[in-house]
N, C-alpha and C positions, 0 to 999 in steps of 0.2 A: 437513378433513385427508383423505389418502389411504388406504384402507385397505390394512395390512399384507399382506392375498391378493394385492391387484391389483398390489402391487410384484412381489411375487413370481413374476406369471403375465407380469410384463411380461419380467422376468429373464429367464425361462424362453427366452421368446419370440426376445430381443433376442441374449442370449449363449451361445443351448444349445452353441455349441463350445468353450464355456471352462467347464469343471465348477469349481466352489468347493469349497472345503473348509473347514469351521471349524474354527478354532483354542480358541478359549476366549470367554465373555461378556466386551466389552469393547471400549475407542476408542481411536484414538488411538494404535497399536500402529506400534513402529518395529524396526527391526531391529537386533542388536547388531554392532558392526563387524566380528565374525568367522564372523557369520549362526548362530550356534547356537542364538539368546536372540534375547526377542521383549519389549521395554519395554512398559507397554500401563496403559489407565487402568479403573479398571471402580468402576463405582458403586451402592452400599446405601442402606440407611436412614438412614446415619449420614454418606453424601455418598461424591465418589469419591477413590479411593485408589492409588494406581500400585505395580504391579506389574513383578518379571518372572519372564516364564515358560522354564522351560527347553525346547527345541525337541525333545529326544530322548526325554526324559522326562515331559512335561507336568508337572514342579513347578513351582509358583510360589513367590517370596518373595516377601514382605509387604514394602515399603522403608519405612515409619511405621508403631507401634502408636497412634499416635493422631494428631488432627486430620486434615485433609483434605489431598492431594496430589492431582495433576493435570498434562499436559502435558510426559511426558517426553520428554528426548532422550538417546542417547549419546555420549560423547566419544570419542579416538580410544583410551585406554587401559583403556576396559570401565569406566568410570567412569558413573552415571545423575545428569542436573540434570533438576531437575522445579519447579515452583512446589507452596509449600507453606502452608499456612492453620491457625494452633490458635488460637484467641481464645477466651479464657476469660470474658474480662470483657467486659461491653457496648461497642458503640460509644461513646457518653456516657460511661462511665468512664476510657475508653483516651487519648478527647480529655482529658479533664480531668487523667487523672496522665501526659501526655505519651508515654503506649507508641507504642513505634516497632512492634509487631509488628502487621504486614498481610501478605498475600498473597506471599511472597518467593521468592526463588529459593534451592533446597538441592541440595549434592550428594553423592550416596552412592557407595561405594567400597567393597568388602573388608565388606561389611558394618555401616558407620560412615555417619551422616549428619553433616553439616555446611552451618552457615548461608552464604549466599554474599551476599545482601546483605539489606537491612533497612531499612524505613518502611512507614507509615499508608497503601502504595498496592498496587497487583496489579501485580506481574512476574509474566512467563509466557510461553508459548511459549519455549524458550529454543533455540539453535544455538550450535554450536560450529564455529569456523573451524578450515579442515583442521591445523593444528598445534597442534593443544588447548593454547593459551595463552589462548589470549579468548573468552567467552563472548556473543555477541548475544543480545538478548531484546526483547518486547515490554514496554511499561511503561505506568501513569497516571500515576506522580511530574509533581505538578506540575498534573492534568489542572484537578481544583477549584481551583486555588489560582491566582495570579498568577505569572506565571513569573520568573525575575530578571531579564528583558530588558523585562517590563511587560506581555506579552500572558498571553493563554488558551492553553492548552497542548494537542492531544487526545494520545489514546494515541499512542506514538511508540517508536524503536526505541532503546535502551540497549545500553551494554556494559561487560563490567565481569572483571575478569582468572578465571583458574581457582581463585585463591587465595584470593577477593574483597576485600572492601576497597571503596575509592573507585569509584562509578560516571563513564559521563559519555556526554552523548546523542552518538547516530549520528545521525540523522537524527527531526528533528522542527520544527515549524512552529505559526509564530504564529496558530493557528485552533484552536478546537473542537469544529468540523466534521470537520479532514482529519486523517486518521492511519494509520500506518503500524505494521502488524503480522506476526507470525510470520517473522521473517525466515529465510532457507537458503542458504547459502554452495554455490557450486559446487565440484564435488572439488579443483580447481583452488587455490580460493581466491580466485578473482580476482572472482570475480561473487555480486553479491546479489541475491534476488529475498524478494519480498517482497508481504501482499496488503496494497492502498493503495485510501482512501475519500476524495474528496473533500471532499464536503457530504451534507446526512441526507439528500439526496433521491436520489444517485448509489447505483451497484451497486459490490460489493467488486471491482476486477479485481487483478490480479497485474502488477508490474513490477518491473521488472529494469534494474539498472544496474551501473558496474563498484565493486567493494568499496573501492579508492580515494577515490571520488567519488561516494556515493549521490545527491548531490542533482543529478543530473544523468543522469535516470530515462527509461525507456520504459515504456511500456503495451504489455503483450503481449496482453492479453486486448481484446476488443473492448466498448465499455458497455454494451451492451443483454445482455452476459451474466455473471452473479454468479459471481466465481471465488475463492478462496480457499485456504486452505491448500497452498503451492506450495513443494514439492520437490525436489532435481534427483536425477537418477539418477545410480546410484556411477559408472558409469563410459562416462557419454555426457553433451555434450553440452546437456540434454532434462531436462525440467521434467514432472513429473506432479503435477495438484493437483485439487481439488473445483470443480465448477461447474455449471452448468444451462443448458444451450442450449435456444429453443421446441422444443417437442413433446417432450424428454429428459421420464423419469417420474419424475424428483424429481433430488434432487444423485447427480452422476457424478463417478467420476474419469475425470479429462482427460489425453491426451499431448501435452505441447507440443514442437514439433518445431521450433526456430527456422533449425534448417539450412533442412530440406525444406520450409518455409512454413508446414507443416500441423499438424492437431490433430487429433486421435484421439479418441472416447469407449471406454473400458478394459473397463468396471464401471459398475453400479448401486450408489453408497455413498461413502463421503466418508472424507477426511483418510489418502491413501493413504502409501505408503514403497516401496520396493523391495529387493531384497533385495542383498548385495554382493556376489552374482555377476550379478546382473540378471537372474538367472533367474524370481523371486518378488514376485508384484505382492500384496500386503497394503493392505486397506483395513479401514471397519468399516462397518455397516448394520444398524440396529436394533438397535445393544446388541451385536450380534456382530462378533469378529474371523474373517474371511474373506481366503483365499488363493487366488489362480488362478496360471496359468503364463502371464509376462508375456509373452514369447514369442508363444505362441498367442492372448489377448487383442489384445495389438499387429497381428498379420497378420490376424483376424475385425475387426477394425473399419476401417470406410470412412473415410476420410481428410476432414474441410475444410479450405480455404485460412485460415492465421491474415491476421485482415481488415488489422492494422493495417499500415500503410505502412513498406514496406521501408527505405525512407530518407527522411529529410530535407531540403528542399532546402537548396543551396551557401547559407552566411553573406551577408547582403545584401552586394553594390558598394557602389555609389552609391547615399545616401537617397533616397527616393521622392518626398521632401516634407521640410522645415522651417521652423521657424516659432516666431520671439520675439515673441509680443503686448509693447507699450508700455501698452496699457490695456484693462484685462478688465472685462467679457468680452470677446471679441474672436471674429473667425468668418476663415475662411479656406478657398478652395475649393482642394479635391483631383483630381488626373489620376487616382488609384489606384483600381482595383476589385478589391477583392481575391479575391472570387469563391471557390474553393474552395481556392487559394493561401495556403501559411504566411504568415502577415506580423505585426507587432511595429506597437506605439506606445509612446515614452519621453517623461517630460518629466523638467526639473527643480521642484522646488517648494519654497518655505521660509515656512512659516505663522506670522503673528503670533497666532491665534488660532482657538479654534474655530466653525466654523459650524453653526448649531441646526437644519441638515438637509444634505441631500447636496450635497455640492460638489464640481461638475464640471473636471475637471483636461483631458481631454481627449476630447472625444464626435464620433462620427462620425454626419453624419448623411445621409440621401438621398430621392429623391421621393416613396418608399412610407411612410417611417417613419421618425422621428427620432430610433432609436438602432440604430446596425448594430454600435457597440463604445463600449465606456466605460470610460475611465480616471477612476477617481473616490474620492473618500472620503469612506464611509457616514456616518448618525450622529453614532458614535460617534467619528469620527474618522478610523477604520482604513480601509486602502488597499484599494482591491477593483481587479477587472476582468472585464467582464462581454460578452457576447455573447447573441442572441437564438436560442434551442434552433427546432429546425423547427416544435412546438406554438407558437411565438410567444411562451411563457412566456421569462422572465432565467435565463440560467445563471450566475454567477459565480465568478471564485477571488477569497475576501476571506479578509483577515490580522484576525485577532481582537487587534493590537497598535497603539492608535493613533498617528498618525503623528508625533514630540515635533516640539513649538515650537520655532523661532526655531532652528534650521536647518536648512540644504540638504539636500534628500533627490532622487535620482535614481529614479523609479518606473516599470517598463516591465512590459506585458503582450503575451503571445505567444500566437499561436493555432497551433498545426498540427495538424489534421485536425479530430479532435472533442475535446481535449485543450486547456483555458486556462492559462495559466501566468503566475502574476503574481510581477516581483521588484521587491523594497526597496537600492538600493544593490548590486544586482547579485548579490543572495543570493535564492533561491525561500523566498517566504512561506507560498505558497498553490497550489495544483494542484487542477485538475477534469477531467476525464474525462464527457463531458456525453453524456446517456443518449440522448436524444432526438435528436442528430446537431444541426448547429450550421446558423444561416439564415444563410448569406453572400449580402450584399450583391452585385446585378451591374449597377451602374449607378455613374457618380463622385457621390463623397462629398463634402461640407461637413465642414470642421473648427471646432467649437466648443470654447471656451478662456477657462477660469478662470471659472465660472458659480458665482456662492453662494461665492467662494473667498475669505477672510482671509489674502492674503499674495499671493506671488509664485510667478507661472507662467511658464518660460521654457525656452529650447532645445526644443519640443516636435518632436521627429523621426519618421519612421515610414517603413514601407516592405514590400515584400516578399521571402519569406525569413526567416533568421534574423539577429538584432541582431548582431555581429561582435565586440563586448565582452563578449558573456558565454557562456560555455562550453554549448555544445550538447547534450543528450541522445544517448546512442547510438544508433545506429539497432540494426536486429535482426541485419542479418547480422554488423555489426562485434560484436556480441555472441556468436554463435552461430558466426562465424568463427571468431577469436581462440582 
């Protein structure tokens, strides 16, 4: 680990135009929507607790005398939701007389807590959409358990009214690798961003889609850098969140600029807010809440290009390639190279049964090496699709939901840039973000079809571009335009 001087001398070094000021011991610190008060989490012997602090006076109020709190946010009426924790009783007990009380979300007001929803999982992170009717959060409901659709669940993003009551997922996905957390609505209201994990061996990035239609997401962050905790500013725009780009001295806050292309580092410190005049950049570092003037941090830091690709290409024309095998396996040669070009493969599939290793639905193969893409399903059953990362190692998006018997399922996997995308029925199961950048093929391909497969493999299509049937991702500027 790093030693606590050497940050400090790096601070020093990096931001001597931007003087800090602390605020009070403490994480996690947001600002109240009328900037007077400062929400904030700070932690004891007894675990951490959420606070808030008054900005003119330095008092704080206590929001629980007991159990643990954590994660707040404000809403738009000076109201605080936090994630809240008192378990009295063992794990082993709570299972056995059925307590519902775990990790939940509460909201305080006027001095009054109240429960907002409730079970055996961790809510947390919570946002509030600009017209504090609905609450977003991150969630596990679900993560250990089988989901009601029959897959594995990971953490994923919930929502659930100001009043509470019934929950019900925003966005989540049949894997227990991929998950989606801390969600933040923009002032707007139209856009969500959010940080998104593919698989345990990917970095946390941030992506952003419109609130409409989360699952129809961008990556704004690039994979080779850990980003998290993403923000937008009150009144731009622009996304400030924690990350680590090589040579940075540990986690930073980030500007993300999706107009201008570029990103910013602010600060040395994490899980930052702004203030709602945009004047007050608030982060935390080592236990402390720290304030600089966002202003001056923004014009001291040197700008980089954000890497990922501006735009998308146009929805395919004309297929590239199709292809009904009469008897599998079956091979078929390709014109296509897809090179460093988006491009899509679909088949249809309906399985009489399962096979007792991986069964090849649609494999691309060429003169170096006999997998440049694969439509396939693992094991256990469950639909994947995979590409070879530039180490040469497998990257994958697979669905932790196996594929049911004895009907038709339409299964398509999308590549664009370093980003795999697999969908079930025209619905995203699985998304990766592939760290090591992706080996594309530059030579034509062989098409192999129905290998190890119990059932039927048919319509297999493909192409360059994006599939034309299923709704696209936004690019950045239709984002940052808009």
């Amino acid at each position: 680990m790093r030693a606590r001087g050497v940050v400090a001398a790096v601070v020093g070094l990096s931001f001597a135009a931007c003087a800090e000021t602390k605020l009070i011991d403490g994480a996690h610190g947001v600002f109240s929507p009328d900037g007077t008060r400062v929400a904030f989490q700070s932690t004891d012997k007894d675990g951490p607790r959420v606070g808030v602090l008054t900005l003119a006076t330095r008092a704080v109020t206590w929001l629980e005398r007991r159990g643990k709190s954590a994660y707040p946010t404000w809403g738009p009426d000076g109201s605080v939701v936090y994630a809240f924790l008192d378990a009295p009783e063992t794990a082993w007990a709570a299972h056995q007389g059925g307590s519902r009380n775990g990790c939940n979300l509460r909201l305080w007001k006027d001095g009054a807590a109240r429960p907002l929803t409730a079970g055996r999982w961790r809510d947390y992170a919570p946002s509030f959409l600009p017209d504090g009717k609905t609450i977003f959060y991150s969630s596990t409901e679900g993560e250990a358990h089988i989901s009601t659709s029959g897959g594995q669940r990971g953490a994923h993003i919930r929502a659930v009214s100001v009043t509470g009551g019934v929950t019900r997922a925003v966005l989540a996905f049949e894997s227990s690798q991929t998950a989606a957390v801390q969600p933040s609505f923009s002032p707007n209201g139209r856009f969500l961003a959010w940080a998104h994990i593919g698989a345990f061996r990917d970095n946390w990035s941030i992506a952003v889609a419109r609130a409409s239609a989360p699952n129809a997401f961008c990556h704004l962050t690039p994979p080779e850098m850990p980003a998290y905790a993403p923000r937008w500013l009150p009144n731009e725009q622009c996304l400030v969140c924690t990350a680590c780009r090589e040579g940075d001295p540990g986690w930073c806050v980030y500007l993300l600029d999706g107009a201008r292309k570029e990103m910013r580092r602010l600060a040395v410190g994490e899980n930052p807010s702004v203030s709602p005049d945009g004047k007050t950049l608030l982060y935390d570092r080592d236990g402390q809440l720290l304030t600089t003037d966002f202003a001056a941090a923004r014009a001291a830091a040197p700008a980089f290009p954000l890497p990922q690709p501006d735009a998308l290409p146009p929805p395919a024309g004309a297929l590239a390639f199709t292809f009904s095998p009469t008897k599998l396996p079956a091979t078929f040669p390709l014109d296509m190279v897809p090179g460093d070009e988006a491009f899509y493969v679909s088949c249809e599939v309906k399985l009489e049964g399962r096979s007792k290793d991986v069964a090849t639905l649609a494999r691309g193969t060429y003169k170096e090496h006999p997998l440049a893409f694969q439509l396939y399903l693992n094991d256990k059953g469950a639909p994947a699709f995979a590409m070879r990362q530039a180490d040469g190692l497998y990257a994958g998006a697979i669905s932790g939901k196996p594929l049911p018997l004895k009907r038709r399922h339409t299964l398509t996997g999308v590549r664009v840039g370093n980003a795999l995308h697999l969908y079930v029925d025209d619905q995203l199961v699985a998304n990766r973000l592939v760290t090591q950048g992706i080996l594309a093929p530059r030579q034509p391909l062989r098409l192999v079809v129905g290998n190890n497969v119990k059932g039927e493999v048919r319509n297999v299509t493909g192409g360059l571009g994006w599939p034309t049937w299923i709704a696209r991702p936004p690019t950045v500027s239709e984002i940052f335009g808009e």
